[in-house]
N, C-alpha and C positions, 0 to 999 in steps of 0.2 A: 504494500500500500504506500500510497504517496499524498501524506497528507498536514500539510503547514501548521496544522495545529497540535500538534504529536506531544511536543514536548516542550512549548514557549520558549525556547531560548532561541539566539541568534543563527540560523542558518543561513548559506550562501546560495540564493535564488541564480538561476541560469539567466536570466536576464540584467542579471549584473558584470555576468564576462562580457568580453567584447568579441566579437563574429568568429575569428579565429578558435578560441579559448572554447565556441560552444560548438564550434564543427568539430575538434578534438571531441570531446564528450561526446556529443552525437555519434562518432566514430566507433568508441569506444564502445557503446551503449547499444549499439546495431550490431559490432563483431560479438558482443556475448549473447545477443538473442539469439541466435542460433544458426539454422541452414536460410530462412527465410531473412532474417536482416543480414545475414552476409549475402546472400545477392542481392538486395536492395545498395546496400554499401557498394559493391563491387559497380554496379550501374551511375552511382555517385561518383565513382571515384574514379570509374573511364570519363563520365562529361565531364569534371574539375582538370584531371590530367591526362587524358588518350589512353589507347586500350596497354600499352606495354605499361607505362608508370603506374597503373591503376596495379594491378599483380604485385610490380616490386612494394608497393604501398599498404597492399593487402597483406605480403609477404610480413615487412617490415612491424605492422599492426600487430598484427599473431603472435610474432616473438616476442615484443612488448609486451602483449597482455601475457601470455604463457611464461616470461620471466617474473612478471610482477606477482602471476601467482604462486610459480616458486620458491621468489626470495621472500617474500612477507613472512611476518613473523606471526600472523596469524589471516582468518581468511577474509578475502578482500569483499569488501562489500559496497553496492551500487545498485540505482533506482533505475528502475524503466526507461524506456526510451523516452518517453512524453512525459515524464514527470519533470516539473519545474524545477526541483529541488536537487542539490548536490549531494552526497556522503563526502564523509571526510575522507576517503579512500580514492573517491574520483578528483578530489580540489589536489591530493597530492600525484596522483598520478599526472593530473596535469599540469601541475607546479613544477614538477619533475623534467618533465621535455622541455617547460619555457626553462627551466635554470639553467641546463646543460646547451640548452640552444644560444642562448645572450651569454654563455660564457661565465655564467653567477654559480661556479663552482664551491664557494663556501655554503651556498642555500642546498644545492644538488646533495653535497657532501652532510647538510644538518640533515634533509629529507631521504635520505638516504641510512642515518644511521638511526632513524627513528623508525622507519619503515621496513627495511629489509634485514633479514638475517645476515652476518658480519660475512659470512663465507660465500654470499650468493648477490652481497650490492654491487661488485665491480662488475657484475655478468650485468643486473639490471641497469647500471647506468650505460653499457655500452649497447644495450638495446634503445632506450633514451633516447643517446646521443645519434644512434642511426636511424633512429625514426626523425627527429627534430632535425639532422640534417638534411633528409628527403623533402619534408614538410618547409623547410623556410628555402628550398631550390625551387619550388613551383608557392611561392609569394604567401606561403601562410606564417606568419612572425608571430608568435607567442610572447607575451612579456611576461618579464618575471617578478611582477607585482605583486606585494602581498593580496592574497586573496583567503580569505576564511571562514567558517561555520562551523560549530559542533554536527557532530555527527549523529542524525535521528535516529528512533530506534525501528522503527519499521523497514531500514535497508534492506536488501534482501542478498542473503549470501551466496555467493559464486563459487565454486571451486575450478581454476583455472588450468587444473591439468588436464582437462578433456578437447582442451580449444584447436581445433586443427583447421589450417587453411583448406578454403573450400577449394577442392579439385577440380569444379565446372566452372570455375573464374580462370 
């Protein structure tokens, strides 16, 4: 459920990122709904970038989320596609690309050692970093703005070792 009144404290509404920041999430949010939003995605992301870019992009996606669910130090969690509202799992995952992408390696390096297991951050930040440099090559710049909300309790838990690139993209 996706519902603002959950728990009255401060969260981060999606219409507080700026365009960029809410295609990530959108992204993000389509590659775990499953076979159905990975082709929707994939059809996004040949018109955004042509049919070859859209694959290595697809590519590049999967491994991010697939490391993030490996390195976390517990299980990632995130709302629907159409929900308004962030977890505090998707503000870091996204905070994660914009730090590594503007080069904000002390942020990369805090959200990193708060998020990922010690043995498994240097993998997720070089997923990060190769998503973020694919992403800012075809004009999507992420800034690495503080951005925040607690985290509601109705997210809904993911386990991200089942995530496989869809084979008919």
């Amino acid at each position: 459920m996706c519902d603002s009144d959950t728990d009255g404290g401060h969260r981060l509404k999606m219409s507080e990122l700026d365009e960029d920041e809410r295609f990530l999430v959108w992204s993000l949010r389509r590659f775990l709904f499953g076979d159905l939003g990975v082709a929707y995605l994939g059809y996004e992301f040949e018109r955004r970038f042509g049919k070859e870019d859209a694959v290595e992009g697809l590519s590049l996606l999967s491994n991010y989320l697939l490391w993030s669910g490996r390195s976390a130090r517990r299980t990632v969690r995130h709302y629907p596609i159409c929900c308004s509202w962030l977890t505090g799992d998707e503000v870091i995952l996204v905070r994660l690309v914009a730090a590594v992408q503007q080069g904000r390696y002390d942020l990369s390096g805090a959200l990193l050692r708060w998020f990922a297991k010690p043995d498994k951050a240097e993998a997720l930040e070089t997923h990060a970093r190769l998503l973020s440099v694919f992403l800012a090559r075809r004009g999507i710049g992420l800034s690495a703005r503080p951005i925040g909300g607690a985290e509601p309790p109705e997210a809904f838990e993911q386990g991200f070792d089942l995530i496989a690139v869809n084979q008919s993209l």
